[in-house]
N, C-alpha and C positions, 0 to 999 in steps of 0.2 A: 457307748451307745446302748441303747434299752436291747431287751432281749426279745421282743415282740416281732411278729412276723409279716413283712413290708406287703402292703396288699395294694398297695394304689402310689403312681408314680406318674408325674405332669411334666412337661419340660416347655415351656417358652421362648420363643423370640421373635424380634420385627426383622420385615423385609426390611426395611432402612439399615439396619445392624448388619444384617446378613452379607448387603451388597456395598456397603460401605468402603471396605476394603479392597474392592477390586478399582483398577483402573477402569476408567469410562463405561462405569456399571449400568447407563445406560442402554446401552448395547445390549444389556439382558434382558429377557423377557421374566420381571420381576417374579409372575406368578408361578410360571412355571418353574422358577427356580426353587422357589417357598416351598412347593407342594413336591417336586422331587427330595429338596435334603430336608424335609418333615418327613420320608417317608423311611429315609436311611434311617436317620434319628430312630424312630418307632422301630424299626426292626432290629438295631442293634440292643435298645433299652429292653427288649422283649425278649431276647435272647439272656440280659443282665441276670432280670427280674422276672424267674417264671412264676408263670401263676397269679403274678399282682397287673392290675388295672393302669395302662399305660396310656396315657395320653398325650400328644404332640401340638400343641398350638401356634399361630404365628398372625402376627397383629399388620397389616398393611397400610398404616395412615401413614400419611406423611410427616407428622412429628419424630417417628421412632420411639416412641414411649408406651411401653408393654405394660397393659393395663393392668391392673393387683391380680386378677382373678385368673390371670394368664402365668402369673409368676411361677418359677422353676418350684416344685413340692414333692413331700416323699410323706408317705403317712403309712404306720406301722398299726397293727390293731393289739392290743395289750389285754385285753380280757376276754373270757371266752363267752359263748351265744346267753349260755342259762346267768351269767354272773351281768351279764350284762340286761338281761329282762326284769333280773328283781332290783338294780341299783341306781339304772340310769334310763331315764325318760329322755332324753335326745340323742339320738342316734350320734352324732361327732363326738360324744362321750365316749363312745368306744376306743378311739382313735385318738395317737399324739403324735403332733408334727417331729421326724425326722431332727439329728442332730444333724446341724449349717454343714458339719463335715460328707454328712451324704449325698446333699445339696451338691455339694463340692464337687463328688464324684459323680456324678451325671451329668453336670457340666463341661466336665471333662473329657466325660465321653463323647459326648454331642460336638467337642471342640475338635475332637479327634477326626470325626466324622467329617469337618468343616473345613480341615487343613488335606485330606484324601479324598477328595470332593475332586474328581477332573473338571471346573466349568466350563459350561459351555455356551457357545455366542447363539443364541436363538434369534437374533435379530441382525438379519445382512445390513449392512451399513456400508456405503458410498462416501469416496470424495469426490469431490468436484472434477477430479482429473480422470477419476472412475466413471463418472455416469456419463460425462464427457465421452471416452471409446466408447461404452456399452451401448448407450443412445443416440449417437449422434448429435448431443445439442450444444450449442455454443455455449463453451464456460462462460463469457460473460452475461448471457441468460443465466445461465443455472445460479451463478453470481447473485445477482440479484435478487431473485427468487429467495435465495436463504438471506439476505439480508432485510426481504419486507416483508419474512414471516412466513411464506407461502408454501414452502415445504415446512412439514411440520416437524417438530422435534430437532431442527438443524443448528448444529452447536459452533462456535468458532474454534481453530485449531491456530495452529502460527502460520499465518499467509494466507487460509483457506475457508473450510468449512465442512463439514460429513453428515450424514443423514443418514435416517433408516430408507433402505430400500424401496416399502410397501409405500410410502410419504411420496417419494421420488415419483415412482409408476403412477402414483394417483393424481398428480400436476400434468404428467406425459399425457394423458387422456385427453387434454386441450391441443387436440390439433393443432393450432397457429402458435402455440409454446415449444411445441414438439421439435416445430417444422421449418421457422422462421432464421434465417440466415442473413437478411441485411438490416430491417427495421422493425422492431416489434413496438406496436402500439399500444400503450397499456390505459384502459380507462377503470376509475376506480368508482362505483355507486355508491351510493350512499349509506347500503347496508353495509358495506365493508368489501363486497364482493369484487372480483377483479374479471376484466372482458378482454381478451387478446386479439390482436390484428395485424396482421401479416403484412406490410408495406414494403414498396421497392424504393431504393436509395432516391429516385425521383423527387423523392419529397425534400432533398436539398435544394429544388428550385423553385418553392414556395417561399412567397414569401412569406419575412418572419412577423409582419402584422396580420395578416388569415392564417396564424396558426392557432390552430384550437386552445384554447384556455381550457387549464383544470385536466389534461392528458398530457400522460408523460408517454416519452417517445426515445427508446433504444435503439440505438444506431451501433450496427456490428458492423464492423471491417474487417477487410483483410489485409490492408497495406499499412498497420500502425499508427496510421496518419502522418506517415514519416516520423514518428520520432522515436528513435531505437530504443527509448527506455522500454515502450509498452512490448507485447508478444504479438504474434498474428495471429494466434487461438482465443489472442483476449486485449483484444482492442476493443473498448466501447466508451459510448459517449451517451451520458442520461441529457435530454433536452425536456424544457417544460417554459412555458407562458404562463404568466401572473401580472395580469391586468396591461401595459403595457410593455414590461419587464422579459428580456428570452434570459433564461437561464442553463447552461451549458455545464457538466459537471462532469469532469474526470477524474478518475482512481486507478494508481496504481497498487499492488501487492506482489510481497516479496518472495512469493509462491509461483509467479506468473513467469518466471522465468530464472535458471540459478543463480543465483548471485554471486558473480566470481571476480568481483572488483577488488583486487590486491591492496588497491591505496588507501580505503576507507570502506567503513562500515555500512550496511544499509542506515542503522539508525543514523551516523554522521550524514548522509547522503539525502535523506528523507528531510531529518529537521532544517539542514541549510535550504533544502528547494524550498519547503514552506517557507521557510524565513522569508527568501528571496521572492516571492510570488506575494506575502505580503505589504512589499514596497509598492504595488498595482492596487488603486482605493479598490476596483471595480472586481479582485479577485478574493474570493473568500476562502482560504486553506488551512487544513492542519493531517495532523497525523494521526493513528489510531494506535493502540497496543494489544497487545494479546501476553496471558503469563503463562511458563511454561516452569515446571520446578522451583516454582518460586521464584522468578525474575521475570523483568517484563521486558519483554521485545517488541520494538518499531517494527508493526509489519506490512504495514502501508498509509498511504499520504491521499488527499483528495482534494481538488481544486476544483471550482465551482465559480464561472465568469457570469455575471450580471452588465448586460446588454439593455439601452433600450432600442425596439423597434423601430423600422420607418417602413412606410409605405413601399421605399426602391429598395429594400435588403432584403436578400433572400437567407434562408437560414444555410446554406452552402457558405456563403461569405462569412456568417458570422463563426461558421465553424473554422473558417481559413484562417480568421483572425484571433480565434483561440489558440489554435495548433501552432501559431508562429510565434504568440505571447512566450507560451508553454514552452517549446522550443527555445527563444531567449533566456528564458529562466534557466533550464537545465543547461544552457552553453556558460553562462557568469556562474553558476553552481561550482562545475568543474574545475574552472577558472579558478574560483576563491580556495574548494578546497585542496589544490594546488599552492597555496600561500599566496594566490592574488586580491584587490580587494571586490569587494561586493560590487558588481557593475552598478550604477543609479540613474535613472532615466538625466539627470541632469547632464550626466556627459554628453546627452545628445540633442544639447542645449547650452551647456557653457562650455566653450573653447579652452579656457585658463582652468577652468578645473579638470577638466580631461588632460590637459597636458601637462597639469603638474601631478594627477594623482594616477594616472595611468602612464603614458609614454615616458616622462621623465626617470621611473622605477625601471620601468620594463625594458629600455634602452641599456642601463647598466647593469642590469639581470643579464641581458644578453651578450653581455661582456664587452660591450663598445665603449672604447676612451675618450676621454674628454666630451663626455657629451656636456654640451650648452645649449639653455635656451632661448632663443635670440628673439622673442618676438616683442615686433613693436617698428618702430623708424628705422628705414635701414635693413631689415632684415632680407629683403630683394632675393623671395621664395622661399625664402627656408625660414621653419620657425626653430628649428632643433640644428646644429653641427654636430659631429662627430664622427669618430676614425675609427680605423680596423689595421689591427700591426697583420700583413701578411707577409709571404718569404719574398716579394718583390717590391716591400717597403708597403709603406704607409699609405692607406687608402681612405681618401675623405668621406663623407656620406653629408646629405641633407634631409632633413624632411620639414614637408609643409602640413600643418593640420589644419584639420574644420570639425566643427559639431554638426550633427544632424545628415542627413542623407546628400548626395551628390547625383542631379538628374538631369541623364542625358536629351531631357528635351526643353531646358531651360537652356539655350543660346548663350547666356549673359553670365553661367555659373562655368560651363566649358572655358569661354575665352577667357574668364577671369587666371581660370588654374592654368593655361594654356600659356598666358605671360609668365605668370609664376614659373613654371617650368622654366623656361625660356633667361629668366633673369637670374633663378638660382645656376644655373648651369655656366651664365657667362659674365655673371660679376662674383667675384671671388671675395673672400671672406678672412679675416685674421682672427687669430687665438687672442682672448686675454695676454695682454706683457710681450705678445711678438708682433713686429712690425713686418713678417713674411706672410706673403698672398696666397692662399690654397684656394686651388680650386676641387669644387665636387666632382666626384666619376658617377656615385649614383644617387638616386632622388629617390625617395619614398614618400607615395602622398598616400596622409592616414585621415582617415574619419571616422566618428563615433558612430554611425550610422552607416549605411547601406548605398551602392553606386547604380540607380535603378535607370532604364531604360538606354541599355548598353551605353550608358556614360563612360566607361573603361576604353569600351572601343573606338569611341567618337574623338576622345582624347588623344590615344593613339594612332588613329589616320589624320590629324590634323596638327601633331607635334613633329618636330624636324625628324625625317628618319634616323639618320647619327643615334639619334638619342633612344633606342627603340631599344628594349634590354637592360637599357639604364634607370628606367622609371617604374618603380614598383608601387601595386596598391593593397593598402591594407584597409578594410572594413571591418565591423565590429568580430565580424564571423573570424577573420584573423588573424587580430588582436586579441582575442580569448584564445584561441590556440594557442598562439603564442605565450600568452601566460600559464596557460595550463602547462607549457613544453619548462618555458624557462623560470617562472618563478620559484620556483623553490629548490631551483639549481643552485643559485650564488646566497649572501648572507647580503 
């Protein structure tokens, strides 16, 4: 190195650089960060280098790239005042840049300083479940809010969402945001701005043609809507009209509640409900990701039902008939990923395909022998036979099937099953290769569909009492249990 005496010393760098390295460096308050370890920097360089001219710079664009004139420099002066007035007309003649090696060491310095730095968070930051106790407001408000921008700065995490504090307090200032527990009305103008309204659940008995077009409408509950996937702190349902289109959209996340399902994964759990929700033309779904370490995780799913209007539908109904869609989907979910198949509207519709790709499996899943299916001439109530070996011998069974719904105020669907009973129980039946008559002890009537307006019961006060005990009903609701219990008990 020259022998010259260091009289002036620069040392640069960008916020970008600085906070680079830290996890979720937004959380910091970049400037002040800058101008604290600019100041360590200066005092420790000053302490180096007494007597020379020290300077601390730091570049804050958002490129990261530390302009020339900021760059780290050391400059030595080599010649003395009088040699330097008779030899050299510009003054940087005096001066020669530093060897890259003492560059080096002031680098090093300032890294030293960089790694003994305690940081610190100058910006409070909230999650969703935070602002949630502190303020009172329904997660799935706050929810929303970070998903359309409205608090500012709010980042996604896995299931969730966080925000600076000061973003937070400054949305809370809207009263009807703050404060709103069943409906919140969101209208959006046309500068971009957003206008809150406070409604009571009442507005499910409007109907859904006078519902305002171009306002979206949050609907918070507390009872899930019956379906246990959702939480009580974060049930909600986005509702909006488009021309004469209602639009009904739910979301769940895997933050909303712990996920402690043993059998399968959220991401397994998530992509089949999608799947299964998009056998429904009229349901639009999929899933989202978030990455965390470099991998990406499923951390929530969104359904979205397109309805059109009528004059006699209220938006209460259209919700009823959402939440029961929904509800069918997550019951065949289970089901399937249990080892059963994907429920499909057609079983509740075709008889021979439900009975061959459902009960026919599910029967010998359940460990029943000799099951047959017998339907067609002849059959005289039972479309299926089959046994059960118990300690008091051999016990026959029958069942009758139907697709689609069984309703007790149709006359002519009762009496019809009401024979049926009646004939499976007192004409007797033979095996394949044997010419011996078994008769049934119990009857199982199954349908792929639903036993509405106490059809169970009506059946029952009007079938021989003898038989009462003996006649079991299974509906969609379970025959999915069922499968969920037994299919992927046996091979």
């Amino acid at each position: 190195m020259g022998c010259g005496k260091i009289t002036f010393v620069r040392y640069g760098f960008t916020v970008t650089e600085l906070l680079a390295g830290l996890d979720a460096y937004n959380r910091y308050d970049a400037e002040a960060c800058a101008q604290k370890y600019a100041k360590l920097c200066q005092d420790l360089l000053e302490q180096e280098y007494p007597g020379a001219e020290v300077e601390v710079l730091f570049d804050t664009s958002a490129d990261g790239v530390l302009a020339s004139s900021m760059e780290t420099q050391v400059l030595k002066q080599v010649y003395g005042e009088a040699e330097s007035d008779a030899q050299f007309e510009d003054e940087s003649d005096f001066y020669e840049v530093s060897d890259p090696r003492e560059v080096e060491v002031i680098e090093h310095l300032c890294s030293r300083v960089y790694q003994d730095y305690k940081w610190e968070v100058h910006r409070p930051w909230l999650t969703i479940e935070e602002a949630h106790k502190r303020f009172n407001v329904p997660v799935s408000t706050i929810r929303w809010a970070c998903k359309e921008g409205l608090i500012e700065e709010a980042g996604r995490v896995i299931g969730g969402w966080e925000f600076p504090l000061a973003a937070f307090v400054e949305i809370t200032r809207n009263n009807a945001f703050a404060t709103c527990r069943e409906v919140l009305s969101i209208s959006v103008a046309s500068d971009g701005t957003y206008a809150f309204e406070c409604l009571s659940e009442e507005i499910l008995f409007t109907c859904a043609a006078d519902f305002l077009p171009g306002v979206e409408t949050l609907l918070i509950v507390s009872n899930r809507f019956g379906l246990p996937l959702f939480s009580e702190d974060s049930s909600s349902l986005m509702i909006s009209r488009h021309a004469t289109a209602m639009n009904l959209e739910f979301e769940h996340f895997l933050s909303e509640r712990p996920w402690t399902d043993v059998q399968w994964s959220y991401d397994a759990f998530a992509k089949a409900t999608v799947s299964q929700a998009r056998q429904y033309d009229f349901i639009e779904s999929e899933w989202q990701e978030s990455e965390r370490a470099g991998r990406s995780f499923v951390d929530s799913m969104r359904f979205r039902f397109t309805y059109e209007s009528s004059p006699s539908c209220t938006l209460g109904e259209l919700v009823d008939q959402a939440v029961n869609t929904l509800s069918n989907v997550i019951q065949d979910v289970n089901a399937h990923l249990s080892g059963g198949p994907i429920w499909k509207e057609e079983y509740e519709k075709d008889e021979a395909l439900f009975c061959d790709e459902v009960l026919t499996p599910l029967l010998r899943r359940m460990g029943f022998r000799y099951v047959r299916y017998t339907h067609g001439r002849g059959e005289f109530g039972k479309d299926f036979t089959f046994s059960q070996s118990t300690e008091f011998g051999e016990l026959y069974y029958g069942l009758q099937a139907q697709a689609g719904n069984v309703r007790g105020g149709v006359n002519s669907e009762i009496d019809k099953l009401l024979k049926q009973i009646k004939d499976a129980f007192t004409i007797p039946y033979r095996e394949v290769g044997s010419h011996e008559e078994k008769y049934i002890a119990v009857l199982i009537i199954a349908i792929s569909g639903r036993f509405t307006e106490n059809a169970e019961k009506k059946i029952e006060y009007n079938m021989p009492k003898r038989l009462v005990g003996s006649v079991y009903f299974w509906d969609k609701e379970k025959i999915l249990g069922l499968i969920a219990r037994y299919w992927g008990a046996r091979g």
